[in-house]
Backbone as CSV, one residue per row, in Angstrom:
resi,resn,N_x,N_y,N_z,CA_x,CA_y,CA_z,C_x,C_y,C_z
1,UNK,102.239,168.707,267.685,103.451,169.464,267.882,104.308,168.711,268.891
2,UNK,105.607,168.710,268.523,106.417,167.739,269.513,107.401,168.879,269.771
3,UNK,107.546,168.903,271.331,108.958,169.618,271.720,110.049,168.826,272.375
4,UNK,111.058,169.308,272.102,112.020,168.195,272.719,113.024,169.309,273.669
5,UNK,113.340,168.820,274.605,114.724,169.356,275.792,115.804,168.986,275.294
6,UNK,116.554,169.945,274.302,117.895,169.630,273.540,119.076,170.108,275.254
7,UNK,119.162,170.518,275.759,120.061,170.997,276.508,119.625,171.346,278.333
8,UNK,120.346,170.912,279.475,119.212,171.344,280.632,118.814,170.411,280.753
9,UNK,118.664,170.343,282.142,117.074,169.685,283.024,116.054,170.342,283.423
10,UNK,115.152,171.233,282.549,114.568,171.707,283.544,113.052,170.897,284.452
11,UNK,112.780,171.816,285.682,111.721,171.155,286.845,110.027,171.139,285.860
12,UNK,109.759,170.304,286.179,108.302,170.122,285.440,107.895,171.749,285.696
13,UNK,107.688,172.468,286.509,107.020,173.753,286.767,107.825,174.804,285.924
14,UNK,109.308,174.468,285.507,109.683,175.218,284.365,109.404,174.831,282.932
15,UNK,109.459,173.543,282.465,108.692,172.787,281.336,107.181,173.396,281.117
16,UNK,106.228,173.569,282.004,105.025,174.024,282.236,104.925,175.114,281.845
17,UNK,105.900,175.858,282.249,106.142,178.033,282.167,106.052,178.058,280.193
18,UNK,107.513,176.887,279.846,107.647,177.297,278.782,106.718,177.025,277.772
19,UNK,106.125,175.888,277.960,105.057,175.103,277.293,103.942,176.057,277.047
20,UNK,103.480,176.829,277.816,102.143,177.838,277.995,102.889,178.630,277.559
21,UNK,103.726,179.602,277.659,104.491,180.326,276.510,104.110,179.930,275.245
22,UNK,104.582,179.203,274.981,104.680,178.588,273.335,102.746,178.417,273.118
23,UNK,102.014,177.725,273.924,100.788,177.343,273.304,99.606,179.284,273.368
24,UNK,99.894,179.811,274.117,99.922,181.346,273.975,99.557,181.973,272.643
25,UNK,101.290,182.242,272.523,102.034,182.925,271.056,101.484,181.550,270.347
26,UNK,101.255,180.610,269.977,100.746,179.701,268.980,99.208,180.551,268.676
27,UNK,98.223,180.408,269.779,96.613,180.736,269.862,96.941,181.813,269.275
28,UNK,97.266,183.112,269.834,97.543,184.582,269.145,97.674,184.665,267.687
29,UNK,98.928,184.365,267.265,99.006,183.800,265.654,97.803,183.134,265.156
30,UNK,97.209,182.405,265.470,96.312,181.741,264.999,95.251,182.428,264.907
31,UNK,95.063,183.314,265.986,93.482,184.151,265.754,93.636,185.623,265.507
32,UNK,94.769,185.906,264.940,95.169,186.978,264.544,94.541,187.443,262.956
33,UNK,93.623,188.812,262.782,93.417,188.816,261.628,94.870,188.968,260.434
34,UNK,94.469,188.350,259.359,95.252,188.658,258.305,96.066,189.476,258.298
35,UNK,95.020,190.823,258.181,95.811,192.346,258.074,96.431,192.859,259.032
36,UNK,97.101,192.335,260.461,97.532,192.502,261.194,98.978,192.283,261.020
37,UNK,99.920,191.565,260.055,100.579,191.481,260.298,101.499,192.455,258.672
38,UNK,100.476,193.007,258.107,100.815,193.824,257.083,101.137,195.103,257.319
39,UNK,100.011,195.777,259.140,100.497,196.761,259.147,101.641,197.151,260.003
40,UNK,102.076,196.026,260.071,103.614,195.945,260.639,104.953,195.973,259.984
41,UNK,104.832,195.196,258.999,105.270,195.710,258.026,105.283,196.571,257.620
42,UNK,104.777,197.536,257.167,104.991,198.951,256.527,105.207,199.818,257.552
43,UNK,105.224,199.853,258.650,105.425,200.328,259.677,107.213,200.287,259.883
44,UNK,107.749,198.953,259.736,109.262,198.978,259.743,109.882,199.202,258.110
45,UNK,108.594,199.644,257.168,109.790,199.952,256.073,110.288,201.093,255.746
46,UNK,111.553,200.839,255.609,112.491,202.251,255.305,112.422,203.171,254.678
47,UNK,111.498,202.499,253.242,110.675,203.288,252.087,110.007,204.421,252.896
48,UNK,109.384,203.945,253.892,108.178,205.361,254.639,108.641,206.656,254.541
49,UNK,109.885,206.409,255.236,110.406,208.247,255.442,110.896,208.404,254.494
50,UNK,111.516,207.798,253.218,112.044,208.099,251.938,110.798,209.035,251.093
51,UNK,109.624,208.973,251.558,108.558,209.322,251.010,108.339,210.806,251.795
52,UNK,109.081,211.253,252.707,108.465,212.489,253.263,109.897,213.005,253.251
53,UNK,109.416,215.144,253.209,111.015,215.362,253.084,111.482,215.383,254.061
54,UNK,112.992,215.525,254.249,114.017,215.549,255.173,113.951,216.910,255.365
55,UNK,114.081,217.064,256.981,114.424,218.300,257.387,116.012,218.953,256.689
56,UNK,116.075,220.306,256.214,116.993,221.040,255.694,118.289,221.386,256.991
57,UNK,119.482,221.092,256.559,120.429,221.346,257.950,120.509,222.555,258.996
58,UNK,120.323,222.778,260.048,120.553,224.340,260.413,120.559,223.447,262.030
59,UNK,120.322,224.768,262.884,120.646,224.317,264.305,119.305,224.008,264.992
60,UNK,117.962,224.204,264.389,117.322,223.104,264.662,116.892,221.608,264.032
61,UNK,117.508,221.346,263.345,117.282,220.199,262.670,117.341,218.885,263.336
62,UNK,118.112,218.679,264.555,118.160,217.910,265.342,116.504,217.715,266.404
63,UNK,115.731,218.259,266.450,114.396,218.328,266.832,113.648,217.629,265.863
64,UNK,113.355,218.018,264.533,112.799,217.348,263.731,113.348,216.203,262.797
65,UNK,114.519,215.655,263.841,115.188,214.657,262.667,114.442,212.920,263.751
66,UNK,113.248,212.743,264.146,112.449,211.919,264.706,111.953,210.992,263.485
67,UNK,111.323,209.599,263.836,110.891,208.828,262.774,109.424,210.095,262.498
68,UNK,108.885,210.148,261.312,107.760,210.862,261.498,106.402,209.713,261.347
69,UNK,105.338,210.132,261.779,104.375,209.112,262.709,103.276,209.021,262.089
């Protein structure tokens, strides 16, 4: 993996910060099971609540108008 400093000087001890950042989030991804990133997905799809009903209008409807969980 090659990184390059497009912009900036930064101090070796900030190069260092970002570098371990990046090699981090690299390891994580890497030892992350499979199905981990599926149930994230369905988690942000819009389809979900299309699937459950909508609260009916009245003056509490604003209470139950929450993502449901």
């Amino acid at each position: 993996m090659t990184i390059k400093v497009v912009r900036g000087n930064p101090t070796p001890e900030e190069l260092a910060a970002a570098l371990a950042v990046v090699r981090v989030r690299a390891a994580a991804v890497a030892s992350a099971p499979s199905g981990a990133s599926g149930s994230r997905d369905s988690w942000s799809d819009p389809a979900r609540i299309a699937a459950h009903r909508l609260p009916q209008p009245g003056p509490t409807t604003w209470g139950r108008s929450y993502w449901p969980g």
